[in-house]
N, C-alpha and C positions, 0 to 999 in steps of 0.2 A: 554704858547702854543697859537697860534694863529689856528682858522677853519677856511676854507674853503666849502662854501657850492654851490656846483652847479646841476642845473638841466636839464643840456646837457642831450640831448639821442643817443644812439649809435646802428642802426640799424645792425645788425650780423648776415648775413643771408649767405645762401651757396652759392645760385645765385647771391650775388652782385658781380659785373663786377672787383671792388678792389680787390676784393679775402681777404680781411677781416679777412673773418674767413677759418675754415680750418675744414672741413667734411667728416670722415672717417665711412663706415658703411660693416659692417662684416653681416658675415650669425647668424641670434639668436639659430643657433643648439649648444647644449654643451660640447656635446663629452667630452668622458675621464675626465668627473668632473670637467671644468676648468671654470673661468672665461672669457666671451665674450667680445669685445668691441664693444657696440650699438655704438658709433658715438663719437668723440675728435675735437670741434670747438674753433678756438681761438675765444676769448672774451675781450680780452683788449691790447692794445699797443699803448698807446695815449704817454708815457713818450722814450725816449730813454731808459731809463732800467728798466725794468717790471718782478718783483720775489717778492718770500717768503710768499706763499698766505694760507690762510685758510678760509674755507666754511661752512656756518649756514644755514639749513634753520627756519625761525622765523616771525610766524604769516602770511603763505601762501605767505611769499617771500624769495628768495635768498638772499644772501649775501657774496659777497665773497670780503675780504681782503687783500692787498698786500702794498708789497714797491712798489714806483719809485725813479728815481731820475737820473742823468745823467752819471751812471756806478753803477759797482755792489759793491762797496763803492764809497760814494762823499758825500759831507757836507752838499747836499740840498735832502736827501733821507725822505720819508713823508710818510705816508700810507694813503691809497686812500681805500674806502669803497664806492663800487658799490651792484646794488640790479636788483633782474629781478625777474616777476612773472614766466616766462615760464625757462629761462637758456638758451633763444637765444637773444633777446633785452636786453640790459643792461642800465644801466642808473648811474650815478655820485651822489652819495648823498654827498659826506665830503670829505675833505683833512686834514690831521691834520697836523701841518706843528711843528717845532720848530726854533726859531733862535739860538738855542746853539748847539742841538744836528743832526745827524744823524738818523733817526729815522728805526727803522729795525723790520722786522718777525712780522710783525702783526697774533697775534691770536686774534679770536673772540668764544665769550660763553653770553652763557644770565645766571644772576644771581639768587640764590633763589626768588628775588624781581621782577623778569621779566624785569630787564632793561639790555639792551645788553651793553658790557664788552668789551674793547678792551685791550691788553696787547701786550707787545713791548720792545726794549730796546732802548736808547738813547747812540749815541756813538760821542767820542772828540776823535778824531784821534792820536792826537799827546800827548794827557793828560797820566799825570803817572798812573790815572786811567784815563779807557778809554771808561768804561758800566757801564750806570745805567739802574735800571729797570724801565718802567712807567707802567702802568694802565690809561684809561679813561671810561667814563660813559654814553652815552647817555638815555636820557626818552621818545624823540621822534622818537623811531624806526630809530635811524641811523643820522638825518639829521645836528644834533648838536652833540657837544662833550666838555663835561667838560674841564677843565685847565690841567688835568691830576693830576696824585698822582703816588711819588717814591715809589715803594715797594721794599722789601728785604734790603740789603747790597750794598753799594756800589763795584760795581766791581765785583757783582753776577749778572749771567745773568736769571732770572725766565725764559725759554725759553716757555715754552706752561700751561699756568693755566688751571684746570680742574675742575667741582664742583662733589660733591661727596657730598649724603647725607645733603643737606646745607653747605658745608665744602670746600674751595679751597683749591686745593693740586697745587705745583711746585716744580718740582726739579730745583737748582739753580747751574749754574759751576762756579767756579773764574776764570774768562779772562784774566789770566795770559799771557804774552806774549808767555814765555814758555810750552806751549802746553802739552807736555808731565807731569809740573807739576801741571796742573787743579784738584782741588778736586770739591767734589758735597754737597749741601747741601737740606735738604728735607724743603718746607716751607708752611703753614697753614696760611689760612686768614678765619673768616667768613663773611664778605665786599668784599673783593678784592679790598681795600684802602690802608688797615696795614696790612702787614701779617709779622708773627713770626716762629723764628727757631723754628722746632719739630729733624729734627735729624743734628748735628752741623756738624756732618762729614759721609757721607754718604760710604760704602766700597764698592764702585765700583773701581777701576784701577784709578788711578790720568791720567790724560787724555780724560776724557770722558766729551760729551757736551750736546747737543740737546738730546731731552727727546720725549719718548709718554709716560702717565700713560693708563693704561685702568683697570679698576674696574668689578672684575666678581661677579655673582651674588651671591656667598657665601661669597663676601669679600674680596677674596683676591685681589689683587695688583699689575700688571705686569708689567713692563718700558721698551721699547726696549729704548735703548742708543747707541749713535755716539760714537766713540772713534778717537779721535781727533788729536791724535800722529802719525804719518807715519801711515801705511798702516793697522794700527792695527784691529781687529776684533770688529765688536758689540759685544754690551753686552746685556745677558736680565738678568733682576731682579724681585724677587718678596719677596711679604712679606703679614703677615697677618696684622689686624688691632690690634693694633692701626699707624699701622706703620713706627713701628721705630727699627725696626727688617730686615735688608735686606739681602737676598741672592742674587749672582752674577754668571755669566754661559757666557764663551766663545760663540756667535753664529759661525756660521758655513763662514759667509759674513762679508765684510766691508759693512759700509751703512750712507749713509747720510739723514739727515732730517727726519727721521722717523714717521711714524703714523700707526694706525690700529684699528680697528672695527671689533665688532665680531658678526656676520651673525646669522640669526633665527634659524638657527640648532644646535651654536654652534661655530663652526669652528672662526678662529681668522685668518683676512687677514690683511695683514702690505701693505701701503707703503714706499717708499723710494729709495735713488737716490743708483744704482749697479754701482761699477767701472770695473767689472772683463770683460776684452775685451772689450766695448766702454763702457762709462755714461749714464747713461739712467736713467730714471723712473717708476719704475715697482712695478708692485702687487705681493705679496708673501704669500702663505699659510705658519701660525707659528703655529709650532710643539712646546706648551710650554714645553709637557713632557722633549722632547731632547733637545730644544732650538737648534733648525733648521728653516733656511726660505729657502722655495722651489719654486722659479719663475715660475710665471704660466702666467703674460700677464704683454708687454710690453707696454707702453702708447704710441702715437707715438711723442718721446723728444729725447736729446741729448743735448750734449754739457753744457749748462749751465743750470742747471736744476733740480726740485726734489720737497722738499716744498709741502706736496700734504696737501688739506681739502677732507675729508671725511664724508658722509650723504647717508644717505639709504632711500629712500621716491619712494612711488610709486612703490614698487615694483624693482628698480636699487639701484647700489652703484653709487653716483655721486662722484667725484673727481677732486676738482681744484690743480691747477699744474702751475710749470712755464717751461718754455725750450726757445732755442734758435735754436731748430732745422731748420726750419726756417730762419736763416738765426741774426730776431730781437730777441731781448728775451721778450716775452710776454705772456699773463695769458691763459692757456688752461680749457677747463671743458668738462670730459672726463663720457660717460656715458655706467656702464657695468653692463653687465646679470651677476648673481651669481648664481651656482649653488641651495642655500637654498633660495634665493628671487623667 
């Protein structure tokens, strides 16, 4: 793996004459229980194709992660790790590049050891296999980045690592071409270097992909999942500890890229990309009892779009995102009143 480390800065303000960014500001009343949107500014479009982003805040700075690269597959795809104290100036700390792979879905997490964590997948387009998974490591807050390290299975995609208790959790799908035939596997590391199978075949619907875990305070274990076959339904899953027990539930929605966080009172809000009447990327209250999500605020996205990072600080939910509503496709960070905040 080759870094890239630059210390460009990118002024992003409302008033600049480029129109840059993009500054939307709603009334902060709540009405009817809902979430509000204080304000959605782009923050990055430096690459011709700018997606698949996730957001840390770590040690009184931002962080938010994405691909580039010159379409939404192409063989010079990289993830880019930018940083801001406020979430309006941004600034370039790293590029991680490869010359073999593809580099895709950056997520980010800090480790039991306080060193931030990047994970990804690396893809060969034309290969019989065609994903592998990577992990890298930085010690200096972002600006360097290890040579990287394969985890899982070849041709399992770990799509979003989580820590729990000292404990990385990932669900992993096989990137079978055939879509339909993906199965899922459950996987533990306590590094985020090596990680090992804990469940070898997960019973969710063969078809399903992209993952959130989220961990509630008694333990248990909730996953909303993409289902990656035609038009098919999410899934949510859960299970107690030690985790190797899963139950499955038709949701009510298709949905892409999922994530979600659960609020000071309780409540559990998803994102994720809605297909029904346009694309979009939207906040949902989930209903774990019934496994229902129920759209309550639309981001302002479309088209190419979804991928969101989640972080509650200050009192908001902050929310990176990508879309191409606009026109480019480029990185949004969207910031909303909740209800319990």
């Amino acid at each position: 793996m080759q870094i890239e480390s630059r210390r460009y800065q990118t002024l992003l303000t409302v008033a600049c004459a480029c129109c840059v960014a993009t500054f939307v500001s709603q009334q902060t009343t709540l009405g009817d229980d809902k979430p509000v949107l204080v304000e959605s500014r782009r923050i990055w479009d430096k690459a011709p194709h700018n997606a698949f982003t996730d957001l840390l805040r770590y040690r009184d700075r931002w962080y938010c992660v994405f691909r580039e690269g010159q379409a939404h597959v192409s063989p010079d795809g990289a993830l880019r790790v930018i940083t801001s104290t406020d979430g309006i100036d941004w600034q370039s700390l790293a590029l991680v590049t490869s010359p073999t792979y593809d580099l895709r879905d950056a997520k980010i997490s800090i480790t039991p050891t306080g060193q931030l964590m990047l994970n990804g997948a690396g893809m060969i387009a034309d290969a019989e296999v065609r994903y592998y998974s990577k992990s890298w490591f930085s010690s200096d807050d972002g600006n360097t980045w290890d040579a990287g390290h394969s985890i899982g299975d070849p041709g399992f995609w770990l799509w979003r690592v989580q820590w729990h208790k000292g404990t990385a959790y990932s669900m992993g799908y096989h990137t079978l071409r055939d879509r339909s035939q993906r199965t899922l596997r459950l996987y533990t590391s306590n590094d985020g270097k090596k990680f090992s199978t804990l469940v070898e075949s997960v019973p969710a619907p063969n078809g399903c992909g992209e993952d959130k875990i989220l961990f509630l305070e008694d333990g248990t274990a909730l996953c909303l999942l993409r289902h990656e076959s035609g038009n098919r339904l999410g899934q949510l899953g859960s299970a107690k500890p030690p985790y190797t027990d899963w139950s499955w539930r038709d949701l009510n929605l298709r949905i892409g890229g999922p994530n979600m966080i659960q609020l000071a009172d309780g409540r559990i809000l998803a994102a994720a990309r809605l297909y029904d009447g346009s694309t979009r990327t939207s906040l949902c209250w989930l209903d774990a009892e019934k496994a229902t999500l129920t759209e309550v605020l639309k981001l302002p996205s479309g088209g190419d779009t979804s991928y969101a990072g989640m972080v509650i600080h200050d009192g908001l939910l902050w929310v990176s995102y990508y879309s191409s509503h606009e026109g480019k496709t480029s990185i949004y960070l969207a910031k909303v009143r909740t209800p319990s905040e």
